[in-house]
N, CA, C and O of each residue as an XYZ file, in Angstrom:
472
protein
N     105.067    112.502    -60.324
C     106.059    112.621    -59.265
C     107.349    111.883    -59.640
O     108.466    112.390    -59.538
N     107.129    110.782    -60.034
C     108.780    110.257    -60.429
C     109.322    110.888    -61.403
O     110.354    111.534    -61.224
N     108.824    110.822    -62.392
C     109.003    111.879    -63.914
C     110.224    112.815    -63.002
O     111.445    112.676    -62.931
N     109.283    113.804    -62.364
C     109.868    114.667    -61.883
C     111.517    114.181    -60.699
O     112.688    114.488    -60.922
N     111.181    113.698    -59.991
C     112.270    112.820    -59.281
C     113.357    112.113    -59.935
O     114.489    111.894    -59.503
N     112.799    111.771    -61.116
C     114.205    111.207    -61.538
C     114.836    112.094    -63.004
O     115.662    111.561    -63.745
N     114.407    113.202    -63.198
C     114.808    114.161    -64.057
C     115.686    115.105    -63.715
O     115.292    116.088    -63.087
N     117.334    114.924    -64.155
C     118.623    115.757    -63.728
C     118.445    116.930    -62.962
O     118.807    117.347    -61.862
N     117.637    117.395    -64.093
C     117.487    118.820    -63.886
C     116.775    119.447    -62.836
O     116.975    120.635    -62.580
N     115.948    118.749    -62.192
C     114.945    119.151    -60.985
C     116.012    118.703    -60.056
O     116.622    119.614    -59.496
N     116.432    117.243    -59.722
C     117.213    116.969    -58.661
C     117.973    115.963    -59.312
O     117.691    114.935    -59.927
N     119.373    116.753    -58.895
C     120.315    115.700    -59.634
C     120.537    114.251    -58.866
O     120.117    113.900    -57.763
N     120.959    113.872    -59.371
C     121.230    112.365    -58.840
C     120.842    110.888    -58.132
O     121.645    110.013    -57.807
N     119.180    110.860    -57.968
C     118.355    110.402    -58.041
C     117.985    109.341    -59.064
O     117.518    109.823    -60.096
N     118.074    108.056    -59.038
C     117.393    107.247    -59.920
C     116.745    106.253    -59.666
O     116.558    106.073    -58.463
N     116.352    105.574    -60.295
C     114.965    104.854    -60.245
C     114.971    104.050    -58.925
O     113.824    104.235    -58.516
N     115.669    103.176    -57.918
C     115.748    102.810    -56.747
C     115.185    103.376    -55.552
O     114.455    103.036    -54.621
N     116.179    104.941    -56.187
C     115.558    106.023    -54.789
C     114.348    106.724    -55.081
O     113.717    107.271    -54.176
N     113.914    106.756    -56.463
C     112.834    107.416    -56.202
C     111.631    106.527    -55.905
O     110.504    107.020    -55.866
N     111.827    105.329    -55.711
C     110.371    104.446    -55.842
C     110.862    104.470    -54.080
O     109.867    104.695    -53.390
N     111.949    104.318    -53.368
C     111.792    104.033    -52.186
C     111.460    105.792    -51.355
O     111.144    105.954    -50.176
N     111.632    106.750    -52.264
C     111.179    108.227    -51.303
C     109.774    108.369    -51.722
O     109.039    109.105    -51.063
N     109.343    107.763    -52.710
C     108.205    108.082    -52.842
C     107.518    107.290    -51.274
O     107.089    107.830    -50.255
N     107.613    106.227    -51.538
C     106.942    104.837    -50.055
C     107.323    106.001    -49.495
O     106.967    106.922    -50.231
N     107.971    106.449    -48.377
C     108.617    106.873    -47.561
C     107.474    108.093    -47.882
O     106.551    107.912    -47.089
N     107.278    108.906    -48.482
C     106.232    109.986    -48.812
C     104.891    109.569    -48.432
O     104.118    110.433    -48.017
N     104.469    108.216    -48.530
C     103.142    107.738    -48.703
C     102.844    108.784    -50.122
O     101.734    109.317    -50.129
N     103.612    109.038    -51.095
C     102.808    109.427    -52.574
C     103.239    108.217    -53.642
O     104.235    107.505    -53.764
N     101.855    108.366    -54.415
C     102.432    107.146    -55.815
C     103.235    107.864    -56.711
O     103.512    109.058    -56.824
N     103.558    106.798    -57.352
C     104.945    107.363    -58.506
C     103.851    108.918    -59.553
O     104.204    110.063    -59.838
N     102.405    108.097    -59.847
C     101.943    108.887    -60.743
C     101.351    110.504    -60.049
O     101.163    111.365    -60.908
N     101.164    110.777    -59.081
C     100.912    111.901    -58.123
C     101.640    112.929    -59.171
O     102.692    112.521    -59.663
N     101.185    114.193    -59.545
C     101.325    115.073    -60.316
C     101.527    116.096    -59.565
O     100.602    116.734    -59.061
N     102.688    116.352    -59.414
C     103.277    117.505    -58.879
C     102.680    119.190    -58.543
O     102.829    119.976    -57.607
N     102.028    119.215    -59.715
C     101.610    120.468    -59.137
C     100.064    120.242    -58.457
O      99.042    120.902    -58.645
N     100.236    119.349    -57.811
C      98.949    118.865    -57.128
C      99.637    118.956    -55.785
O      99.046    119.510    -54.858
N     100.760    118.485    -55.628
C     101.584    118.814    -54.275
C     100.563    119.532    -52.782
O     100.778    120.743    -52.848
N     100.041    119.385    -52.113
C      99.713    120.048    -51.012
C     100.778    120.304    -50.520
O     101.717    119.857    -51.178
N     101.185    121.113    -49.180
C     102.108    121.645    -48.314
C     103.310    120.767    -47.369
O     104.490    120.853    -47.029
N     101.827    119.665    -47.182
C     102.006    118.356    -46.257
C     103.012    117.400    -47.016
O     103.903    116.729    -46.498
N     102.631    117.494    -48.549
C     103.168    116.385    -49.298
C     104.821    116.785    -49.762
O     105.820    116.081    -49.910
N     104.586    118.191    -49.902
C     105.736    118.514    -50.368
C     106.815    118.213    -48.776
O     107.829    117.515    -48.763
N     106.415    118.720    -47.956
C     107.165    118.591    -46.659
C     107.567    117.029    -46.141
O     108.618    116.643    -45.629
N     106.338    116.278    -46.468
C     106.654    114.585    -46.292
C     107.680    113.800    -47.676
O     108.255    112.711    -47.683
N     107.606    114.712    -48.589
C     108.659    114.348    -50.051
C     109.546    114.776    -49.410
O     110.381    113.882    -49.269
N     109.836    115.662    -48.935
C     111.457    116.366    -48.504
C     112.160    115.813    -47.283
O     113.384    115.769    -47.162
N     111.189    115.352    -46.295
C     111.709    114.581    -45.420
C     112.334    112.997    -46.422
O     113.484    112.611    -46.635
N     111.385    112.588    -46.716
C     111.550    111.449    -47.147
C     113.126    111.117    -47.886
O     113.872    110.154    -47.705
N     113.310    112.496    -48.903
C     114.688    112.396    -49.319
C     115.826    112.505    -48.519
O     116.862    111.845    -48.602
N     115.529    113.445    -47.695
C     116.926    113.143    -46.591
C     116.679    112.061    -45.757
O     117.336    112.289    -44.741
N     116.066    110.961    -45.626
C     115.832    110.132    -44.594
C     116.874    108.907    -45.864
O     117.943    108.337    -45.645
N     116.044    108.884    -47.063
C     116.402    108.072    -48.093
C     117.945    108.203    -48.354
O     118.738    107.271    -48.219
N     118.198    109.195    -48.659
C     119.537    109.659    -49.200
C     120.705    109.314    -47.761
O     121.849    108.861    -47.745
N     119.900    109.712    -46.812
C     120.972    109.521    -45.618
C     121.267    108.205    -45.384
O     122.471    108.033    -45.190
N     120.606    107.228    -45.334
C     120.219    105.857    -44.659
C     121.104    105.164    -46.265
O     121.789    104.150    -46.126
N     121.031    105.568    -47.133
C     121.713    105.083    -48.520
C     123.578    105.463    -48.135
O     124.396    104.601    -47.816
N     123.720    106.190    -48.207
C     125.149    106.785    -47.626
C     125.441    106.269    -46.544
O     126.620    105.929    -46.447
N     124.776    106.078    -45.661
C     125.582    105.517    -44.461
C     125.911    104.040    -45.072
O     127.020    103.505    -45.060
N     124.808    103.543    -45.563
C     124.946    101.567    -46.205
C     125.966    101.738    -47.297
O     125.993    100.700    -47.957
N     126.775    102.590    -47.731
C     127.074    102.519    -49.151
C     126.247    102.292    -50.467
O     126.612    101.694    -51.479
N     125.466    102.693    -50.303
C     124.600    102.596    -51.498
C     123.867    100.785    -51.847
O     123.950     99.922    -50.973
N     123.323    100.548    -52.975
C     122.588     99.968    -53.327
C     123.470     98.436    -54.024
O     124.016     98.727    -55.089
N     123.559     97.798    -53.849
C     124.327     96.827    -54.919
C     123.622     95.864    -55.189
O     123.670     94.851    -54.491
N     122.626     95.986    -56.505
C     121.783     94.499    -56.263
C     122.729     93.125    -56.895
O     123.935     92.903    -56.795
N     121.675     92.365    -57.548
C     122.386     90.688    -58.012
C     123.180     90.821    -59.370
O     123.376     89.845    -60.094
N     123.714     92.355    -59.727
C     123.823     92.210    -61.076
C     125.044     93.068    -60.692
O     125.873     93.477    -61.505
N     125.063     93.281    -59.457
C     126.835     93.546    -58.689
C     127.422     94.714    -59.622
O     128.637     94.913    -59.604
N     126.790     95.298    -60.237
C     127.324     96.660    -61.215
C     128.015     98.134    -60.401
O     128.791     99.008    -60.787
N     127.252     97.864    -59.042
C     127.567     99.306    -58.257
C     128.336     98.436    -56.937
O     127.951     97.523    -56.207
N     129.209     98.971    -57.009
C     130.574     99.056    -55.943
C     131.207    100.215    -55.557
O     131.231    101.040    -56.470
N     131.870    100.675    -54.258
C     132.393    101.615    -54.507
C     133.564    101.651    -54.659
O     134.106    100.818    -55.385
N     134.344    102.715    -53.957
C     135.486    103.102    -54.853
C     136.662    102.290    -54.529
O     137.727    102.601    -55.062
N     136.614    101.261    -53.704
C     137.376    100.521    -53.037
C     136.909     99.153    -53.021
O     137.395     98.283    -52.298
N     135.855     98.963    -53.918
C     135.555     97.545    -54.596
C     134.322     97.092    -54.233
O     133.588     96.286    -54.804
N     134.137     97.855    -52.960
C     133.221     97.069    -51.510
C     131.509     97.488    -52.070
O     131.015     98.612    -52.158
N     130.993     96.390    -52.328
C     129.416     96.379    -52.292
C     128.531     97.386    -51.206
O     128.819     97.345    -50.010
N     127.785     98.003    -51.544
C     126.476     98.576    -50.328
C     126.120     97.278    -49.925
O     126.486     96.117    -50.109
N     125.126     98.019    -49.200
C     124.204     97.020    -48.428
C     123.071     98.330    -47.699
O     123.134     98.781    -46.556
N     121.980     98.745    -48.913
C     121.531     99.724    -48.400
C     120.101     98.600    -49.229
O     118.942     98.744    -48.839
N     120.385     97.762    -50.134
C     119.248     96.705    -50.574
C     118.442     96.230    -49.862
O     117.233     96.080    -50.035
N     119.433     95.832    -48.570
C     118.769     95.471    -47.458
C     117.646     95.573    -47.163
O     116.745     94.770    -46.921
N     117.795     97.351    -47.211
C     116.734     98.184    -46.468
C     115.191     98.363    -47.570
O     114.060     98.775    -47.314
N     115.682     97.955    -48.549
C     114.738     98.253    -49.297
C     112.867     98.094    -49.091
O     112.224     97.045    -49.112
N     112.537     98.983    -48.971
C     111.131     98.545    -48.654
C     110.018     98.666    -49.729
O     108.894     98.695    -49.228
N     110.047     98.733    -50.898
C     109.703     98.331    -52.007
C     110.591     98.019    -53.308
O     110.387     97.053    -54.042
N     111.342     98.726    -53.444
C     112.271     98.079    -54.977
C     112.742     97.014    -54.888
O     113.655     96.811    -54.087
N     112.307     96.154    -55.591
C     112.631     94.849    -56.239
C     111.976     94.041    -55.278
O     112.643     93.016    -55.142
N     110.879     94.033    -54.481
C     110.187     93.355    -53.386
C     108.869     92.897    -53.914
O     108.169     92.275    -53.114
N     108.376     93.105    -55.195
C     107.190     92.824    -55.810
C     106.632     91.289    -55.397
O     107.312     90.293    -55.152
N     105.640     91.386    -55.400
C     104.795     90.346    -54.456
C     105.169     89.795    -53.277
O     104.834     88.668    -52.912
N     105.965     90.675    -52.564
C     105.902     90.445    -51.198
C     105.300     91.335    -50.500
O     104.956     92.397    -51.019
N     105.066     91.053    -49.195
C     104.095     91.837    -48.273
C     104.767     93.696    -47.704
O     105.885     94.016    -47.301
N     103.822     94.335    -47.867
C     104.300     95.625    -47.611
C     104.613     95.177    -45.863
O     103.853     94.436    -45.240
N     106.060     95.888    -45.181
C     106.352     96.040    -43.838
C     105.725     96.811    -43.075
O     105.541     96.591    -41.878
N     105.267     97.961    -43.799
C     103.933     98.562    -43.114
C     102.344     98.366    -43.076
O     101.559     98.496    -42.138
N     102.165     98.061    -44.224
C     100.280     97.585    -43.837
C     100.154     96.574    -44.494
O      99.054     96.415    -45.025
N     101.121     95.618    -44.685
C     101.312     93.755    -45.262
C     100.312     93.649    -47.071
O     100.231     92.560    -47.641
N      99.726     94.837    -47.639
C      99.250     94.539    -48.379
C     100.642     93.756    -49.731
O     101.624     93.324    -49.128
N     100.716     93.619    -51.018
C     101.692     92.599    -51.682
C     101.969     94.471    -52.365
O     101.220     95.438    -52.501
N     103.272     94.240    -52.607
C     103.982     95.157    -53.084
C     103.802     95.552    -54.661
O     103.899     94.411    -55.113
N     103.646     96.212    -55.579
C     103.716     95.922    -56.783
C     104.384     96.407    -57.560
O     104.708     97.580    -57.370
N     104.942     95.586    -58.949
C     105.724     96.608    -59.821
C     104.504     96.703    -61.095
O     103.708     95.844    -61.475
N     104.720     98.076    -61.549
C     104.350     98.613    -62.873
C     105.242     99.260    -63.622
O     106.127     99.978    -63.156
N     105.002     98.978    -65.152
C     105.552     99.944    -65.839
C     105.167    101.470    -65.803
O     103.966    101.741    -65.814
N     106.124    102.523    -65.759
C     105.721    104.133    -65.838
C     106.706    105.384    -66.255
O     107.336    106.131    -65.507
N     106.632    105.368    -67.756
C     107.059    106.234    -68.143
C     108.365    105.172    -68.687
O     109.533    105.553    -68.620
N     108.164    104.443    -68.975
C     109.116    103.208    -69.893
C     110.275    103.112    -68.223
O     111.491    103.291    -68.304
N     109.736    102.883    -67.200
C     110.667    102.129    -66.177
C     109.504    101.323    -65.002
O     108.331    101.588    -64.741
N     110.444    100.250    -64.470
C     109.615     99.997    -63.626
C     109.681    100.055    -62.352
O     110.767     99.803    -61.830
N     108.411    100.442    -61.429
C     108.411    101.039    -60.412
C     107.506    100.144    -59.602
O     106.457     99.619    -59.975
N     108.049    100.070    -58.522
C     107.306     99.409    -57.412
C     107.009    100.155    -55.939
O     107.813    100.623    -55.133
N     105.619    100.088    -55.899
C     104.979    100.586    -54.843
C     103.752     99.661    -54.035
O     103.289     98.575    -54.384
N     103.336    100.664    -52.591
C     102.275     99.496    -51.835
C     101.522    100.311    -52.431
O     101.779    101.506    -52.578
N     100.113     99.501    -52.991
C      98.993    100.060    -53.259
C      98.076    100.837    -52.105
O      97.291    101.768    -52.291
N      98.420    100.159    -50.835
C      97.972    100.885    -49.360
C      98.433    101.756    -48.426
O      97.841    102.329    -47.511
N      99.882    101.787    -48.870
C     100.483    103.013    -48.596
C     100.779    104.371    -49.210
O     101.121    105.356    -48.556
N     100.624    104.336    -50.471
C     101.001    105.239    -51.414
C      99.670    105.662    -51.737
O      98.743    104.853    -51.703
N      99.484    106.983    -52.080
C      97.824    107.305    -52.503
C      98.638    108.665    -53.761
O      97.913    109.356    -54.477
């Protein structure tokens, strides 16, 4: 599933931030293999991106501690905030408190709840 999520060509503009936070938002793990997709999943992935993508745009996007993304008028996001797994590793999931985790996958790293994501 991320493979796929963060590859141009399927959906542009997507990278590693948003896809670890649409996946949560999916309840699917990064490794979930696409053409395994049920109906439900594909429909809870698609919500998930417009919920993700919207809630990112309204905050201005993402600006973590390494201050690289600004926009066009200098001004930092504040969509980090919201983050409910990226860059939250060993803290408690906001939905079922289990500890958040990062792994390596596919040479990036991705963080998900082990109790929310299946």
């Amino acid at each position: 599933l991320k493979t796929a999520l963060l590859d141009q060509r399927t959906i542009a503009g997507l990278g590693n931030i948003y896809s670890d936070e649409i996946a949560f938002r999916a309840g699917l793990r990064h490794d979930h293999r696409t053409d395994a997709l049920t109906p439900s999943e594909v429909a809870a992935l698609h919500a998930a991106m417009v919920e993700v993508l919207d809630a990112a745009i309204r905050a201005g996007g993402s600006s973590l501690s390494d201050g690289q993304y600004v926009d066009v008028d200098g001004r930092a996001g504040t969509f980090q905030h919201e983050h409910a797994v990226f860059a939250r590793a060993g803290e408690p999931c906001g939905r079922c408190g289990r500890t958040i985790e990062r792994v390596r996958f596919a040479g990036r790293s991705t963080h998900l709840c082990p109790g929310c994501q299946v």
